[in-house]
KOLGU-4560 file (N, C-alpha, C; in nm, 3 decimals, padded with zeros to 5 digits):
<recs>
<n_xx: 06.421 n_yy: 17.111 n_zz: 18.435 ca_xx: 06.438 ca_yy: 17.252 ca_zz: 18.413 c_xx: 06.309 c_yy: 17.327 c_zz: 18.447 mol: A seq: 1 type: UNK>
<n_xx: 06.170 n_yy: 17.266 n_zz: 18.415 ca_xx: 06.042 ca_yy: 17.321 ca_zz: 18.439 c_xx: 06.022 c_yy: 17.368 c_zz: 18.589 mol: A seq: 2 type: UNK>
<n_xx: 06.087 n_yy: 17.273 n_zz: 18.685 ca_xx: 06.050 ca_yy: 17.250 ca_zz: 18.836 c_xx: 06.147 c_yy: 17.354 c_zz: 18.868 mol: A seq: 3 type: UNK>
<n_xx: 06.259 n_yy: 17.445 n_zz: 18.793 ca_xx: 06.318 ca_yy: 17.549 ca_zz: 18.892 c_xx: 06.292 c_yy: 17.639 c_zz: 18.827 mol: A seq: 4 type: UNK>
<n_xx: 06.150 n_yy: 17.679 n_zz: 18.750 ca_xx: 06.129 ca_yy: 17.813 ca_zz: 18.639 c_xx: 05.974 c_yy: 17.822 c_zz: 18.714 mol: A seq: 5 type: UNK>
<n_xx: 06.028 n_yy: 17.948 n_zz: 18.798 ca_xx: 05.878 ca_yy: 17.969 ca_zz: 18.833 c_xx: 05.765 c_yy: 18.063 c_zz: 18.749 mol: A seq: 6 type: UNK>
<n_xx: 05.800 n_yy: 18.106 n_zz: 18.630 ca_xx: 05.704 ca_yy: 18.134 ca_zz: 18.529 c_xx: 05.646 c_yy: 18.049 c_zz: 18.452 mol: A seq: 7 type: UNK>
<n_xx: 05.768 n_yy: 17.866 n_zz: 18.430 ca_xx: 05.642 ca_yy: 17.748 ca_zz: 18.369 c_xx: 05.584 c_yy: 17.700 c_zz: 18.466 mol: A seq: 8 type: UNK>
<n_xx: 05.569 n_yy: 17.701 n_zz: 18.688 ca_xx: 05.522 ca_yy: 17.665 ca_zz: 18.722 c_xx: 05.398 c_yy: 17.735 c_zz: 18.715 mol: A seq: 9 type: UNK>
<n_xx: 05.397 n_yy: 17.835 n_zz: 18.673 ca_xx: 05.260 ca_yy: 17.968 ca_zz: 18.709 c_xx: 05.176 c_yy: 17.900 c_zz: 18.590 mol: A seq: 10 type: UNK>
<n_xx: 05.259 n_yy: 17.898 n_zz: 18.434 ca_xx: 05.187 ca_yy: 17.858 ca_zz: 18.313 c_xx: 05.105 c_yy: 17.725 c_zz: 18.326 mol: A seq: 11 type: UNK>
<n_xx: 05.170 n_yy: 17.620 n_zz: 18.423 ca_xx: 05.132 ca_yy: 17.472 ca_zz: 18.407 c_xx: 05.022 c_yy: 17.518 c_zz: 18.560 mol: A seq: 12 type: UNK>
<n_xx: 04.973 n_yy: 17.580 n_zz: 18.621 ca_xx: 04.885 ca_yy: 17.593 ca_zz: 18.685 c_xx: 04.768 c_yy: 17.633 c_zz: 18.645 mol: A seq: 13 type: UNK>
<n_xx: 04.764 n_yy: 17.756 n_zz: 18.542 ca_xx: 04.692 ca_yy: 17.828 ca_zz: 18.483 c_xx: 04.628 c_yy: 17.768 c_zz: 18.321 mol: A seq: 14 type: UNK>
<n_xx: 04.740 n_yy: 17.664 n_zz: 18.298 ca_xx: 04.693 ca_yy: 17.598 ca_zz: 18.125 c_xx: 04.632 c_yy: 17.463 c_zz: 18.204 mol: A seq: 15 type: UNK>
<n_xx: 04.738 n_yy: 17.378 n_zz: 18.220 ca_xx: 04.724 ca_yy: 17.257 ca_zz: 18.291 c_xx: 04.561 c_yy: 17.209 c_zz: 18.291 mol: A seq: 16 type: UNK>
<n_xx: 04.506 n_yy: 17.298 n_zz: 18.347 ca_xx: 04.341 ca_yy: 17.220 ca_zz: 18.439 c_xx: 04.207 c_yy: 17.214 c_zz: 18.325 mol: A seq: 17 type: UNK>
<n_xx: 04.284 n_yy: 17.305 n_zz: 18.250 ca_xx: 04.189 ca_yy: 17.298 ca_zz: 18.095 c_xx: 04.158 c_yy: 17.179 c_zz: 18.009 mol: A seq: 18 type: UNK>
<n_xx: 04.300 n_yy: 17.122 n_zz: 17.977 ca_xx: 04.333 ca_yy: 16.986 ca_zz: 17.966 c_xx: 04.285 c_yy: 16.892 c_zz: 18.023 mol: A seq: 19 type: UNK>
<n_xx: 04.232 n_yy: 16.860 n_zz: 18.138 ca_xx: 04.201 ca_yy: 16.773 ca_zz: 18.261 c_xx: 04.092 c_yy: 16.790 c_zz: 18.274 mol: A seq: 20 type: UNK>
<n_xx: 04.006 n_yy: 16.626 n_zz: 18.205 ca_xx: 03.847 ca_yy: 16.587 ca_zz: 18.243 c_xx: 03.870 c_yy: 16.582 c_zz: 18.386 mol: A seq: 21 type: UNK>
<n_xx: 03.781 n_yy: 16.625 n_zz: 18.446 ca_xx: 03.706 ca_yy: 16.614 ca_zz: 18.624 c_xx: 03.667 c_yy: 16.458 c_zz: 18.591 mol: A seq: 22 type: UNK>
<n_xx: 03.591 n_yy: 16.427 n_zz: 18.529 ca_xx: 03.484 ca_yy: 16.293 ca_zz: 18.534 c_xx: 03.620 c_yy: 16.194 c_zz: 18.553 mol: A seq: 23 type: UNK>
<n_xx: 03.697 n_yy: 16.175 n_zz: 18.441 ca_xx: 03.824 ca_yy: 16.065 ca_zz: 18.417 c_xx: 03.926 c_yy: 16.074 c_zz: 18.552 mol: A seq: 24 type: UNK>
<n_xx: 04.012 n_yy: 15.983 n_zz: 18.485 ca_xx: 04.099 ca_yy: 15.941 ca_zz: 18.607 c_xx: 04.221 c_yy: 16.061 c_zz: 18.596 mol: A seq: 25 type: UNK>
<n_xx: 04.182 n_yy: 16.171 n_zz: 18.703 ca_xx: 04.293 ca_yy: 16.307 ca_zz: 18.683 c_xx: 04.454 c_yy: 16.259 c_zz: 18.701 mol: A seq: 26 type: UNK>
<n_xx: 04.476 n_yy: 16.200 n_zz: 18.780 ca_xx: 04.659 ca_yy: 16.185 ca_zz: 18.799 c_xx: 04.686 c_yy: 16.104 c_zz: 18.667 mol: A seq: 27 type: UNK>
<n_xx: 04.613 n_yy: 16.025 n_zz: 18.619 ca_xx: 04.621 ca_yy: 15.972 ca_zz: 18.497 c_xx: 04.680 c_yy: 16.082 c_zz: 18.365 mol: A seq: 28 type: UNK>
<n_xx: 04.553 n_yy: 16.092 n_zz: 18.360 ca_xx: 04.559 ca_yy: 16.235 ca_zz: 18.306 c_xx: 04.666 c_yy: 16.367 c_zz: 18.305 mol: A seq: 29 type: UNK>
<n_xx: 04.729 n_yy: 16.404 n_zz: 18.411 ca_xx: 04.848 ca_yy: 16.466 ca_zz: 18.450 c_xx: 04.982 c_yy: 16.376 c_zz: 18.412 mol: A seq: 30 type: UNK>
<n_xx: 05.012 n_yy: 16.310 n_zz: 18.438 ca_xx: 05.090 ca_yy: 16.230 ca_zz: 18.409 c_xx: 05.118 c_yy: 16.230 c_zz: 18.293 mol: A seq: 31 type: UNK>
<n_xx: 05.009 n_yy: 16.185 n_zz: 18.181 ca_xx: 05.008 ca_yy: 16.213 ca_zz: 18.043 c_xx: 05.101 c_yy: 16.368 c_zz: 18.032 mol: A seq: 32 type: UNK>
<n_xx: 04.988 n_yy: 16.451 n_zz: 18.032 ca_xx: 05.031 ca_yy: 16.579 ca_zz: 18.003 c_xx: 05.175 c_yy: 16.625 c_zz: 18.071 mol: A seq: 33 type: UNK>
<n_xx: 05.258 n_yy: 16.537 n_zz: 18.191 ca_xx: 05.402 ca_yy: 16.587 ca_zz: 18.199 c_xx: 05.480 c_yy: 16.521 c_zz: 18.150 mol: A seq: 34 type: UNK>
<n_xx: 05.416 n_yy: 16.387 n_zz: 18.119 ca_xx: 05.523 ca_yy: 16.303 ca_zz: 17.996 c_xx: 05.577 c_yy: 16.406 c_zz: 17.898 mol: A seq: 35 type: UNK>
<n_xx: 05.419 n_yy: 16.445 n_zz: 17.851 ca_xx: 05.455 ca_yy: 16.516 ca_zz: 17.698 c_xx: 05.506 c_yy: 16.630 c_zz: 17.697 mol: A seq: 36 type: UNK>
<n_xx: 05.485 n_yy: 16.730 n_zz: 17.805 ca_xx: 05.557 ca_yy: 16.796 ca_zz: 17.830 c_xx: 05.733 c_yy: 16.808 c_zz: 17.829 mol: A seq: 37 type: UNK>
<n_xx: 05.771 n_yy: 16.710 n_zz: 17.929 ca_xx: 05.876 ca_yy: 16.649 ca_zz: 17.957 c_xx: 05.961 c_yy: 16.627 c_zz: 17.797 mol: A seq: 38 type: UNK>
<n_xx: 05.878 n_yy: 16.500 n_zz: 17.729 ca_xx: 05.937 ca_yy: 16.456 ca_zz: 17.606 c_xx: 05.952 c_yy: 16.612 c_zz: 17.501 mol: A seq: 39 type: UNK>
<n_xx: 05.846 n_yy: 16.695 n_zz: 17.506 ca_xx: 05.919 ca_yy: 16.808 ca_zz: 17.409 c_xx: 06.013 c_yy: 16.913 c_zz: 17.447 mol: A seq: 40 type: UNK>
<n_xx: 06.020 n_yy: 16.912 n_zz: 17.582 ca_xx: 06.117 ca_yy: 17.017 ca_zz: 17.631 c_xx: 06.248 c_yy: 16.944 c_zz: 17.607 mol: A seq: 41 type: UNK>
<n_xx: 06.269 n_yy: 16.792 n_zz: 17.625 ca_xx: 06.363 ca_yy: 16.662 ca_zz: 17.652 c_xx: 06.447 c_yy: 16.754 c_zz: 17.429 mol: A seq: 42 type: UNK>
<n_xx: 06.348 n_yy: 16.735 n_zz: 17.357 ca_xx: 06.390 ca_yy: 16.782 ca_zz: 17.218 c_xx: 06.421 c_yy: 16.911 c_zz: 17.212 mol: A seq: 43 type: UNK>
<n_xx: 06.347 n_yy: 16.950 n_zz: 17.240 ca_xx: 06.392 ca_yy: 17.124 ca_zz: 17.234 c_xx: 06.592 c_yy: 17.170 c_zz: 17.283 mol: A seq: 44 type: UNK>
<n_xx: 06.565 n_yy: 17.114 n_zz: 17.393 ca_xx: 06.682 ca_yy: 17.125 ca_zz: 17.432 c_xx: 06.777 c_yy: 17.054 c_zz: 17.424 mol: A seq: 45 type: UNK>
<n_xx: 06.768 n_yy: 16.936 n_zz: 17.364 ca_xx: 06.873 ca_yy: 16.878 ca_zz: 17.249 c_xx: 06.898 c_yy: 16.964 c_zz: 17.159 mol: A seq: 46 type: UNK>
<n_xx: 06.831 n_yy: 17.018 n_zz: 17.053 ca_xx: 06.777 ca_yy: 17.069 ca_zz: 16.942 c_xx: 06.946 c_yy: 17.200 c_zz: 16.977 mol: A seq: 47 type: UNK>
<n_xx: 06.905 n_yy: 17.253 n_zz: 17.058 ca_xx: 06.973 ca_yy: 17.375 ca_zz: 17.113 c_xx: 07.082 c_yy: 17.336 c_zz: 17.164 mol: A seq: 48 type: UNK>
<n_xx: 07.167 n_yy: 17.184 n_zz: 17.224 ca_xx: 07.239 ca_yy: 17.108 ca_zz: 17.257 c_xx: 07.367 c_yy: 17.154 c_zz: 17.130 mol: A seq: 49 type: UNK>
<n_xx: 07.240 n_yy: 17.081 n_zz: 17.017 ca_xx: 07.332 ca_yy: 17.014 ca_zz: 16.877 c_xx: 07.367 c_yy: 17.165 c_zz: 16.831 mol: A seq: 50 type: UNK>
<n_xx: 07.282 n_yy: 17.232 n_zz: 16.819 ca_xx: 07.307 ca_yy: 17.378 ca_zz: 16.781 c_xx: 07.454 c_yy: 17.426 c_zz: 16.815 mol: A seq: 51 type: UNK>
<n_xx: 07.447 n_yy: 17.475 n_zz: 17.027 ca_xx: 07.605 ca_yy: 17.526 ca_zz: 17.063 c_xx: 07.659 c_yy: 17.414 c_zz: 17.006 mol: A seq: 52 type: UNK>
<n_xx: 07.675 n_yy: 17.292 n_zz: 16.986 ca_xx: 07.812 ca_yy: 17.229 ca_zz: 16.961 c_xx: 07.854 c_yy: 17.261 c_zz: 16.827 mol: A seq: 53 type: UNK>
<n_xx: 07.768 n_yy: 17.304 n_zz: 16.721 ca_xx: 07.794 ca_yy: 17.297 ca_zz: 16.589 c_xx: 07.898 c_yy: 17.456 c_zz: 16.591 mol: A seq: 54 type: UNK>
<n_xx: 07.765 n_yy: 17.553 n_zz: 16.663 ca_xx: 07.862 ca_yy: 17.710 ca_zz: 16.680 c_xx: 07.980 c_yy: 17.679 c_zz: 16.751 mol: A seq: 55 type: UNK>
<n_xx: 08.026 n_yy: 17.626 n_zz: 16.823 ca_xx: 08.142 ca_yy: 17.637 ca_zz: 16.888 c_xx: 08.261 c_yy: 17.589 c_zz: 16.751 mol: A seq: 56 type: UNK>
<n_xx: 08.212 n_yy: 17.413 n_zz: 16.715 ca_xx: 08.317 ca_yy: 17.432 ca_zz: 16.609 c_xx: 08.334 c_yy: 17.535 c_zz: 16.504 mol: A seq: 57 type: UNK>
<n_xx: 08.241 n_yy: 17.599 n_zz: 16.464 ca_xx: 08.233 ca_yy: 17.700 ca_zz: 16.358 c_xx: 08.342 c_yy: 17.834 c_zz: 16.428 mol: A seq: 58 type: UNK>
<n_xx: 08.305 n_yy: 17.853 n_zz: 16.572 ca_xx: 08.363 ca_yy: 17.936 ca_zz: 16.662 c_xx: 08.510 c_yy: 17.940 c_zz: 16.582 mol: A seq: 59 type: UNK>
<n_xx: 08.569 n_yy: 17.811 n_zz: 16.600 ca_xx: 08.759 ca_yy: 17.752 ca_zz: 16.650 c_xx: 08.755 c_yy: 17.767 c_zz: 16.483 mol: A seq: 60 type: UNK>
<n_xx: 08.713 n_yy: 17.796 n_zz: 16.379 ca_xx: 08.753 ca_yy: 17.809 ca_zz: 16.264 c_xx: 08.785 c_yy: 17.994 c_zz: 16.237 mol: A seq: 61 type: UNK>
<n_xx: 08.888 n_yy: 18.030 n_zz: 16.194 ca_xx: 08.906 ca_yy: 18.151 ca_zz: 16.184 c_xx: 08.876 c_yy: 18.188 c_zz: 16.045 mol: A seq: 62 type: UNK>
<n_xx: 08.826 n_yy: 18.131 n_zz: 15.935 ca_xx: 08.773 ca_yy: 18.217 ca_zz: 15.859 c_xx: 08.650 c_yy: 18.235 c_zz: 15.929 mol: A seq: 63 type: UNK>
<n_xx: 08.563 n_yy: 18.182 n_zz: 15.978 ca_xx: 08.475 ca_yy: 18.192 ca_zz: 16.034 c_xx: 08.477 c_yy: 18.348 c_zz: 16.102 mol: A seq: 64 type: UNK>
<n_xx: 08.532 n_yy: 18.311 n_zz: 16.177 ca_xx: 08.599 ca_yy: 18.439 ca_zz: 16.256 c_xx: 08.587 c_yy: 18.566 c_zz: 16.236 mol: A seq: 65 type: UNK>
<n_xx: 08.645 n_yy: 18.553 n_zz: 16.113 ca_xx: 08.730 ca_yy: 18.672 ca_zz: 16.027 c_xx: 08.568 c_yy: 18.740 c_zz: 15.964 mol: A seq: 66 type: UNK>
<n_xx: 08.494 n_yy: 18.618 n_zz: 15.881 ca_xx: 08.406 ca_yy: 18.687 ca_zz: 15.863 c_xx: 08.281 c_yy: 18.759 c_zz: 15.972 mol: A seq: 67 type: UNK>
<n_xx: 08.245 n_yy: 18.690 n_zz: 16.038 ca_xx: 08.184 ca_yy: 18.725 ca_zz: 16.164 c_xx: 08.257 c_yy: 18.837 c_zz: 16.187 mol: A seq: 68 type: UNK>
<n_xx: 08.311 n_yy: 18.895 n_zz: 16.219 ca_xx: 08.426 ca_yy: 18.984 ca_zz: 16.273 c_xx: 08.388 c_yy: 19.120 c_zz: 16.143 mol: A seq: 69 type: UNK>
<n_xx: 08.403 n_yy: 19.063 n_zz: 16.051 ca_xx: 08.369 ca_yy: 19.182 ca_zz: 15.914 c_xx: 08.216 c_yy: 19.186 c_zz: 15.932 mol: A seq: 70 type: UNK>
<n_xx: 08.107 n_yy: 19.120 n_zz: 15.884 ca_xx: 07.974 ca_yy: 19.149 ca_zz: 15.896 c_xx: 07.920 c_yy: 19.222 c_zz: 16.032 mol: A seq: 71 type: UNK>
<n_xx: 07.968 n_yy: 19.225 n_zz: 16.134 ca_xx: 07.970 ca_yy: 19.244 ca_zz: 16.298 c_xx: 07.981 c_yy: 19.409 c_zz: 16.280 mol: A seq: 72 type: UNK>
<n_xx: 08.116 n_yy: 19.433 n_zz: 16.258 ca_xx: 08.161 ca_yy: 19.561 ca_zz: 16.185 c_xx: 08.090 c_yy: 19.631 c_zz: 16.078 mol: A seq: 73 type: UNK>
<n_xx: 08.056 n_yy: 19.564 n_zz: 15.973 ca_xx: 07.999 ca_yy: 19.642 ca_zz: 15.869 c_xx: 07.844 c_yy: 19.677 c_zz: 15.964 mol: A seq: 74 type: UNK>
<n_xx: 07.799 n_yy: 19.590 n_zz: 15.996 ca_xx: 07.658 ca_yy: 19.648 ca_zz: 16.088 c_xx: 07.646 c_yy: 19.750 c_zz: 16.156 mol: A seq: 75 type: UNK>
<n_xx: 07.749 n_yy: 19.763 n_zz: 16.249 ca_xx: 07.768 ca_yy: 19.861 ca_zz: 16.300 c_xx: 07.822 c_yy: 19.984 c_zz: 16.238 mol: A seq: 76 type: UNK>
<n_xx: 07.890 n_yy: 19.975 n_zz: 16.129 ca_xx: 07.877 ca_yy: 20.118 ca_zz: 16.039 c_xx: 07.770 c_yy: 20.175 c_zz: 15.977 mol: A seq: 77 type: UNK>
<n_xx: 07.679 n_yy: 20.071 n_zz: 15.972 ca_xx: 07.529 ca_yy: 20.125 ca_zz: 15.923 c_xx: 07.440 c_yy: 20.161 c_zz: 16.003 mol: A seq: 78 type: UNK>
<n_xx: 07.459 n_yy: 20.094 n_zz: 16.126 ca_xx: 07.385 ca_yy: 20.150 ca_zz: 16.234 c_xx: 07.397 c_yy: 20.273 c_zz: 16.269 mol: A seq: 79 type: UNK>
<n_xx: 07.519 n_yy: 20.328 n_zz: 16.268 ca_xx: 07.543 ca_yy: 20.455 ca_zz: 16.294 c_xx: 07.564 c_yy: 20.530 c_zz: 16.172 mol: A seq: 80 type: UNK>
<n_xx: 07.534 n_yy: 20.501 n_zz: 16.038 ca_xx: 07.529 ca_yy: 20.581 ca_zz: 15.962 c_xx: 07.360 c_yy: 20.614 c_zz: 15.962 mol: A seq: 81 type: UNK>
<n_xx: 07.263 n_yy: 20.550 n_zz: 16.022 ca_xx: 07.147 ca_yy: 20.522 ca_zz: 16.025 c_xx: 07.113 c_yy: 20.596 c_zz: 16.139 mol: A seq: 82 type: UNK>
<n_xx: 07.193 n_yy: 20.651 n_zz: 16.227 ca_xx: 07.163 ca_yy: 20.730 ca_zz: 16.394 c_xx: 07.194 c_yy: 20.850 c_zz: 16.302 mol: A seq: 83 type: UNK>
<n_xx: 07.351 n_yy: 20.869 n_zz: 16.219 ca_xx: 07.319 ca_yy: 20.988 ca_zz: 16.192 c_xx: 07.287 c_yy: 21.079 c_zz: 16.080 mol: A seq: 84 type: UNK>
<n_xx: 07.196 n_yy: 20.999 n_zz: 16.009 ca_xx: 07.041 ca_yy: 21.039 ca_zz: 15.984 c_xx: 06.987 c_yy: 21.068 c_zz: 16.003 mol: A seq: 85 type: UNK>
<n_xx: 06.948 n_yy: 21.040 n_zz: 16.120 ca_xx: 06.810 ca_yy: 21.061 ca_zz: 16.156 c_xx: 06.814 c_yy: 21.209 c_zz: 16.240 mol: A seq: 86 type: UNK>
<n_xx: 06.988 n_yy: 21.205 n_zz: 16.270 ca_xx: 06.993 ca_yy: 21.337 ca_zz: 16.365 c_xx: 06.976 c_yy: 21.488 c_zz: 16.310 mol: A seq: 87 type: UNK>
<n_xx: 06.858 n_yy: 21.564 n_zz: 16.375 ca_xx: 06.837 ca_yy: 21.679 ca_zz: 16.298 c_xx: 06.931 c_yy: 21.772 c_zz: 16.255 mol: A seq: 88 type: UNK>
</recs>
């Protein structure tokens, strides 16, 4: 996912070299740092995996629904009881 986001290629150009002794063995070194890279993005986006699957079943439940559907609504009556307020 990193290799088609050209704002983490800009970040891993610009952070990246900070990280990285000159003296030591650099591809070494890189390597490390895209493992780890790799391995927390690898969680993250599990993390967010397990997440949609949990919302989706919650989705197919209609009390679910129903309430989502009421809180959704009630927000939006306050929002606009809150616009017109404010209106002079």
């Amino acid at each position: 996912m990193q290799a088609a986001n050209p704002k983490a290629l800009l970040f891993f150009v610009a952070i990246l070299p900070q990280f990285v002794t000159p003296g030591g063995d650099v591809a070494l070194q890189i390597l490390v740092l895209a493992a780890s890279s790799i391995a927390i993005e690898l969680a993250v986006l599990s993390l967010y995996a397990l997440a949609a699957a949990r919302a989706r079943l919650l989705a197919r439940d209609a009390r679910f629904g129903a309430a989502l559907d009421a809180t959704s609504g009630a927000l939006l009556v306050f929002a606009g009881i809150g616009l017109a307020a404010l209106r002079p």
